[in-house]
C-alpha positions as CSV (number, residue, x, y, z in Angstrom):
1,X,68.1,28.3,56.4
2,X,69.0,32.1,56.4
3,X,66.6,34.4,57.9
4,X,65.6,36.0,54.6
5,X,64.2,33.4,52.5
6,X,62.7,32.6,49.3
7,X,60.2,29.7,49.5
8,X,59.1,28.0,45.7
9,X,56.6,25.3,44.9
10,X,55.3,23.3,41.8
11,X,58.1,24.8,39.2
12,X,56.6,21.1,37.5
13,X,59.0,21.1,35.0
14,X,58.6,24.7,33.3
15,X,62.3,26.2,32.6
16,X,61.5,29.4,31.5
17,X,59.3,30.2,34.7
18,X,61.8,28.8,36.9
19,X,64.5,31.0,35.4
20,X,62.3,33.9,35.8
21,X,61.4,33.4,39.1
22,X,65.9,32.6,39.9
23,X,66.3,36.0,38.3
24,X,64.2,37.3,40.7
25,X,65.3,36.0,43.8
26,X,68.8,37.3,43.0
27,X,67.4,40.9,42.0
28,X,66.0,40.9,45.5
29,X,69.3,39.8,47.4
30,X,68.5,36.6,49.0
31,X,70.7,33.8,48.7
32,X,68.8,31.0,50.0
33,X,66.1,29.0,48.5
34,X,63.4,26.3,50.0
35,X,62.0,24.2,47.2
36,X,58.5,22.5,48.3
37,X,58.7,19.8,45.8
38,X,57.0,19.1,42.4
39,X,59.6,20.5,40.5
40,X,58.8,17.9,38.1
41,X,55.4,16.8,35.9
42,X,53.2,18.4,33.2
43,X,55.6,20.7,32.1
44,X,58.6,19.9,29.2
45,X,62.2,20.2,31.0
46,X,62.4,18.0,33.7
47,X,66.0,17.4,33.2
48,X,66.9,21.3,33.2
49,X,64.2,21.9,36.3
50,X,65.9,19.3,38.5
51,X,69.5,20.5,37.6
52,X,68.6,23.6,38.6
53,X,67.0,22.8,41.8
54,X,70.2,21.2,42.4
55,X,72.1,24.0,41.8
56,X,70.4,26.5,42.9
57,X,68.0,25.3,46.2
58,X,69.5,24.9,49.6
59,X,66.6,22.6,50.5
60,X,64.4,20.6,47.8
61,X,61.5,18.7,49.4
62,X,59.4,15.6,48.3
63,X,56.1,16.6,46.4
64,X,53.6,14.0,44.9
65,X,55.1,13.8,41.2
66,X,58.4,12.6,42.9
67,X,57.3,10.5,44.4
68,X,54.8,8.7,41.4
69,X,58.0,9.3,39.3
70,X,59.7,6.5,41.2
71,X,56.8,4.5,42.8
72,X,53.2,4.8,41.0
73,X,50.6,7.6,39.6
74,X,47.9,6.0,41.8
75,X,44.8,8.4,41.5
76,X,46.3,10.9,38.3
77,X,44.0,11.8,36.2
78,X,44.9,10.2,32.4
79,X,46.3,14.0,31.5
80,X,48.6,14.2,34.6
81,X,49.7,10.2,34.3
82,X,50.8,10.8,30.5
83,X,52.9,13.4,32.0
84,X,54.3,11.7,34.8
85,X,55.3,8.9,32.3
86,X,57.0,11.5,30.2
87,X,59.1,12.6,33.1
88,X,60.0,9.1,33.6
89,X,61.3,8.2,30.2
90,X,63.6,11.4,30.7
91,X,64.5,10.4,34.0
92,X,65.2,7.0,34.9
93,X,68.6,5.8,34.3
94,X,67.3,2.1,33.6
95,X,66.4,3.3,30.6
96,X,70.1,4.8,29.4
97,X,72.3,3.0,31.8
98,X,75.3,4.6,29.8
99,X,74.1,8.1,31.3
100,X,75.7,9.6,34.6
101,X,73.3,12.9,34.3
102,X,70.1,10.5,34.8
103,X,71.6,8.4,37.5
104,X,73.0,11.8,39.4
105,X,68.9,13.3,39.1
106,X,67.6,9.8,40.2
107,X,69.3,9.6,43.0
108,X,68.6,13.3,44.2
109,X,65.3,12.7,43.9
110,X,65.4,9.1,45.6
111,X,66.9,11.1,48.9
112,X,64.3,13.8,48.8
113,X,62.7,14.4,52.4
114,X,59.2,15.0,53.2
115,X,59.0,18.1,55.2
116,X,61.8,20.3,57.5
117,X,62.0,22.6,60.3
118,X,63.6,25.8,59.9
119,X,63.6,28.8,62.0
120,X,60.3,28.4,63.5
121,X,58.3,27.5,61.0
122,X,57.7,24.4,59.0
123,X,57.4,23.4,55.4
124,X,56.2,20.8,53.1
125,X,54.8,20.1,50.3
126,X,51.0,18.8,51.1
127,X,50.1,19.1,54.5
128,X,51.2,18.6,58.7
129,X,48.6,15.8,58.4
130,X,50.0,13.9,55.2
131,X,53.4,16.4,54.0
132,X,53.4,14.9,49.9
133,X,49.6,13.8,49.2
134,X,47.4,16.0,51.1
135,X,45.6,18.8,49.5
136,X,45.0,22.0,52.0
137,X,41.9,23.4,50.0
138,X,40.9,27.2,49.6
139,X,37.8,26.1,50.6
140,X,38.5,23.4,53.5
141,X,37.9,26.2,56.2
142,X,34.5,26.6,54.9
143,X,33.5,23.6,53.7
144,X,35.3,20.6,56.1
145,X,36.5,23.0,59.3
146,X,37.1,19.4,61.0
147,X,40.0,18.5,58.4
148,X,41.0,21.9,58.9
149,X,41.2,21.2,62.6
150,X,43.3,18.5,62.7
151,X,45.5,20.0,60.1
152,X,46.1,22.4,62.9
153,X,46.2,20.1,65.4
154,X,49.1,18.0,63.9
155,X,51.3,21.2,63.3
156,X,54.8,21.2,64.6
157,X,55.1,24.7,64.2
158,X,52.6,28.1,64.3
159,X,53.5,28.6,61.1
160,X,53.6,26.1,58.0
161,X,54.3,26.7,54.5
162,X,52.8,24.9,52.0
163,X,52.6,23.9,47.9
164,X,50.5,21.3,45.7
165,X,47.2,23.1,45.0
166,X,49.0,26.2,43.4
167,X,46.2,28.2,44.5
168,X,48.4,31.0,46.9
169,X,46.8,32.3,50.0
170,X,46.3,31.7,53.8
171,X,44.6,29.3,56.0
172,X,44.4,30.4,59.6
173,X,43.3,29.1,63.0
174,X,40.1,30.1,64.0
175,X,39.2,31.9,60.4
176,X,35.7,30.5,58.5
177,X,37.5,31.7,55.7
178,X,40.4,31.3,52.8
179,X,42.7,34.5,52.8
180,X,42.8,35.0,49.2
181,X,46.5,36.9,47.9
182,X,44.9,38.8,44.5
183,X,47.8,40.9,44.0
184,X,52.0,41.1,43.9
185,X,54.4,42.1,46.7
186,X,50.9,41.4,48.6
187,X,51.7,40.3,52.2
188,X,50.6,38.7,55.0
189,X,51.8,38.7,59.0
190,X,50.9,36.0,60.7
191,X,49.8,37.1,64.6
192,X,51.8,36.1,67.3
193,X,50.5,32.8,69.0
194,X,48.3,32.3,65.5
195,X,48.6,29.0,63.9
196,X,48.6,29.7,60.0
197,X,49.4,27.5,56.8
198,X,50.5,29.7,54.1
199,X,50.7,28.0,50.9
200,X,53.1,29.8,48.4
201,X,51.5,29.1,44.7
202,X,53.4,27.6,42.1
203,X,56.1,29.0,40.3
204,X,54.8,26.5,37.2
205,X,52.0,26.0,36.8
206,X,50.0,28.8,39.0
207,X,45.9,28.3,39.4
208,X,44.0,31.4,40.6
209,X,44.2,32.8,36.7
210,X,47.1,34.8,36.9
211,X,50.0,33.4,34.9
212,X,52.4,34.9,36.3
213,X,55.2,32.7,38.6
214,X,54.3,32.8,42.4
215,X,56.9,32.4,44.8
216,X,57.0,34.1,48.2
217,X,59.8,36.0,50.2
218,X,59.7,35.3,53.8
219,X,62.0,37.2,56.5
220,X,60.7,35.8,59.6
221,X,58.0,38.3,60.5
222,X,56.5,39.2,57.2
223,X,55.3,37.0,54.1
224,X,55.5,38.6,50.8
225,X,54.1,37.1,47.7
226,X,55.9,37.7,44.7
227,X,54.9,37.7,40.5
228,X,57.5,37.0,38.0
229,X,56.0,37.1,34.2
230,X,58.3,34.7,32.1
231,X,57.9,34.1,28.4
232,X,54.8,31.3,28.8
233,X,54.3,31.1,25.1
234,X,57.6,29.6,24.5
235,X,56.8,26.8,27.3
236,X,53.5,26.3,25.1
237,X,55.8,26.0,22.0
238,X,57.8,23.1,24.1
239,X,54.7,21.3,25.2
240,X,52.7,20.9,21.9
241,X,56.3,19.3,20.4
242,X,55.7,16.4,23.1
243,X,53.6,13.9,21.6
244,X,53.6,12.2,25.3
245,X,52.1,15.9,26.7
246,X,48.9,16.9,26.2
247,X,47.8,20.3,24.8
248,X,45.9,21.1,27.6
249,X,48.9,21.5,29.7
250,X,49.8,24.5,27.3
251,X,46.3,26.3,27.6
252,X,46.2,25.8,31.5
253,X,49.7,27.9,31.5
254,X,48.1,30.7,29.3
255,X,45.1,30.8,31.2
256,X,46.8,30.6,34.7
257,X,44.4,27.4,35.6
């Protein structure tokens, strides 16, 4: 990976935000792009999504709906199974053996690796401890410091970037407390020596009720988290034609939850 960087997570299969958040990146100049997985589930274009992660990522990593996409949903709530079934009725090519597009995205996503070391740092999708299923919580420093521990403990790097909850902020060593990012081109340094997790939002499907994409820029000293608005009503439009996709999926994306 280049120096300059843009790090995404959890586009989960919403076009128009991933789009945005491409037109972005370019505006800004940087040329390479590390994709913490989940760029599948809930959302209406898987197809378009994974073609272009494909195109467009330098490095795509595992996240959970991959991997339920091709194994099992164990533990989804009925909402996000119906969606994870919908992605795999678009996407495996057992189902349209005739069609080289679903074979080419079924394979990328069969070779999909868990985490990767780049320049220092480290990324994934969940977590040091488990990189596709584990959750690192805005409120695990307060509430379960011993998770948070060995979290910190099993780090391969000081610094760790992060997806899956789609809440974007800062866990760091030693701190009672979740750094919260409230605001664009916020940013965060991490200290020298400072072991810090930094998870990046979702470009998707973001949770801390802004609606907005989240992605975040990353030069090797400095974090900066970045908001990209995108046409969200249109995604809506998409999602309440899906019989298989629940409407809840729509109102989340309006509400930024």
């Amino acid at each position: 990976m280049a120096e300059r960087v843009a790090i995404i997570s959890d586009v989960h299969g919403n076009a128009e935000a991933f789009e945005a958040v491409l037109g972005d990146i370019h505006a800004r100049g940087i040329e390479e792009i590390l994709n913490l997985g989940d760029v599948i589930g809930y959302g209406p274009d898987p197809e378009r999504c994974l073609d272009l992660a494909m195109e467009r990522c330098a490095v795509v990593l595992r996240g959970n709906h991959e991997y339920a996409v091709q194994h099992d949903a164990e533990g989804f709530n009925p909402v996000a199974k119906r969606a994870i079934d919908f992605s795999k009725d678009r996407l495996d090519p057992d189902l349209a053996p005739e069609d080289e597009a679903r074979r080419r995205r079924w394979q990328f996503i069969s070779t999909l690796q868990a985490e990767c070391r780049c320049n220092g740092y480290a990324a994934m999708h969940g977590s040091p401890r488990h990189p596709v299923m584990e959750y690192v919580l805005p409120s695990d420093p307060e509430t379960d410091p011993l998770k948070v521990d060995d979290i910190f403990d099993c780090m391969s790097a000081d610094l760790v970037f992060v997806g899956h909850t789609h809440f974007p902020g800062v866990v760091e060593q030693g701190q009672e407390a979740f750094l919260i990012v409230e605001a664009a081109d916020a940013s965060y340094q991490p200290a020298a020596g400072c072991k810090a997790v930094v998870n990046v939002g979702s470009v998707g499907q973001p949770r801390d009720h802004d609606f907005r994409a989240c992605w975040v820029e990353y030069d090797g000293q400095t974090v900066w988290y970045r908001r990209v608005p995108y046409d969200v009503e249109a995604t809506i439009r998409k999602i309440n034609a899906q019989e298989a996709l629940h409407e809840t999926l729509g109102l989340r994306l309006r509400q930024g939850r």
